[in-house]
C-alpha positions as CSV (number, residue, x, y, z in Angstrom):
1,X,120.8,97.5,84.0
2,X,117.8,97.5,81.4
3,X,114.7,98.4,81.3
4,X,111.8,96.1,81.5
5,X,108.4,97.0,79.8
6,X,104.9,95.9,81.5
7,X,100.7,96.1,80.7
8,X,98.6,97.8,83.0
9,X,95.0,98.1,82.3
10,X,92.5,100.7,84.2
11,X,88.9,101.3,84.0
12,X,87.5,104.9,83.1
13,X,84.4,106.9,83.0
14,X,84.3,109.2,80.0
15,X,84.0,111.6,82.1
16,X,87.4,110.8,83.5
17,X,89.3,110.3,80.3
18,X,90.7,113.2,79.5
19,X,92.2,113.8,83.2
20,X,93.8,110.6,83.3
21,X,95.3,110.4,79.5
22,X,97.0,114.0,80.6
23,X,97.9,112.2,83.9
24,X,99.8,109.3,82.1
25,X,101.5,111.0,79.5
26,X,103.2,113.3,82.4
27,X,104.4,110.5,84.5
28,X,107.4,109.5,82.3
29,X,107.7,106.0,82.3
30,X,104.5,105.3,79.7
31,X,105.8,104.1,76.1
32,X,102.0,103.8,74.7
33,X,99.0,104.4,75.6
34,X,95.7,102.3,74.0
35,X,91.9,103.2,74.2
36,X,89.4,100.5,73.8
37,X,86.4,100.9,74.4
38,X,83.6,98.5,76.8
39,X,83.9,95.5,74.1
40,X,87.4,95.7,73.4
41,X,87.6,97.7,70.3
42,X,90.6,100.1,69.9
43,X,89.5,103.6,69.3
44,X,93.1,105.3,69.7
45,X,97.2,104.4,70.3
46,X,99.3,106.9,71.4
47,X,103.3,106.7,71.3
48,X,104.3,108.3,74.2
49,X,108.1,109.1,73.9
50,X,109.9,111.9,76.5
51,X,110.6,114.0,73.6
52,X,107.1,114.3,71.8
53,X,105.4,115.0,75.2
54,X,104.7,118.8,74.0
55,X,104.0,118.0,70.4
56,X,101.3,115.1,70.8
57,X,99.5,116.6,74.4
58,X,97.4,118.7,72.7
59,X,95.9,117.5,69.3
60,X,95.4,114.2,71.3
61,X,93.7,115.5,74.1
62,X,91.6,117.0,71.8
63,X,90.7,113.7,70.1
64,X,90.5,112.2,73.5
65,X,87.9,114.6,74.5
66,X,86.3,113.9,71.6
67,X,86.0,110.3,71.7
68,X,84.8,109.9,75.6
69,X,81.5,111.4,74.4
70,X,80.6,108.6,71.9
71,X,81.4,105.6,75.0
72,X,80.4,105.7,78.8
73,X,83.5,103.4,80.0
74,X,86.6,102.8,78.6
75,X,89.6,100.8,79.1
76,X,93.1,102.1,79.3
77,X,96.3,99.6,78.4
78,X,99.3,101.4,79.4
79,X,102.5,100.1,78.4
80,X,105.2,101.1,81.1
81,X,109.0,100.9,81.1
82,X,110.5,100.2,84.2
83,X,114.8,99.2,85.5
84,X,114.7,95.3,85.2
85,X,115.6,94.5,89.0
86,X,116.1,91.0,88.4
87,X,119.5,88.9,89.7
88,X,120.3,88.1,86.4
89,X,120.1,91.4,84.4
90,X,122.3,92.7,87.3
91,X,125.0,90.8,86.1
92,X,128.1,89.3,87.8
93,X,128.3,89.5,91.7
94,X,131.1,90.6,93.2
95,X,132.7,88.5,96.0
């Protein structure tokens, strides 16, 4: 069975950046995260792999922080990888 990626797109406060940057990254199933701001410029990407979880937190947290100063509202694309649960990735039925 594969995995099948998938956009999501929320809606942020500055305010509440931060909180839910650190949020996604701990879930597990985010590849990348993307922070655009109100007119759809990208201020930040962020690989999110399982192994690089305790090297990138920080310094980007920091430049997270940093960032939801400048803009009141923000837009967060998150790119998640989920089993592909489709009849024909399941292959062959049995009979």
């Amino acid at each position: 069975m594969g995995l099948q990626n998938f956009i999501e797109e929320v809606e942020v406060l500055g305010r509440d950046l931060v909180e839910k940057i650190r949020a996604l990254i701990h879930e597990g199933n985010v590849q990348r995260i993307i922070i655009k701001d109100e007119h759809g410029h990208t201020f930040i990407e962020i690989p999110v792999t399982f192994a690089a979880i305790g090297a990138i937190a920080a310094p980007v947290l920091a430049a997270v922080g940093a960032i939801s100063a400048i803009v009141a509202k923000f837009t967060i694309v998150v790119e998640r990888a989920e089993p592909n649960t489709s009849a024909d990735a399941a292959g062959p039925k049995k009979q």
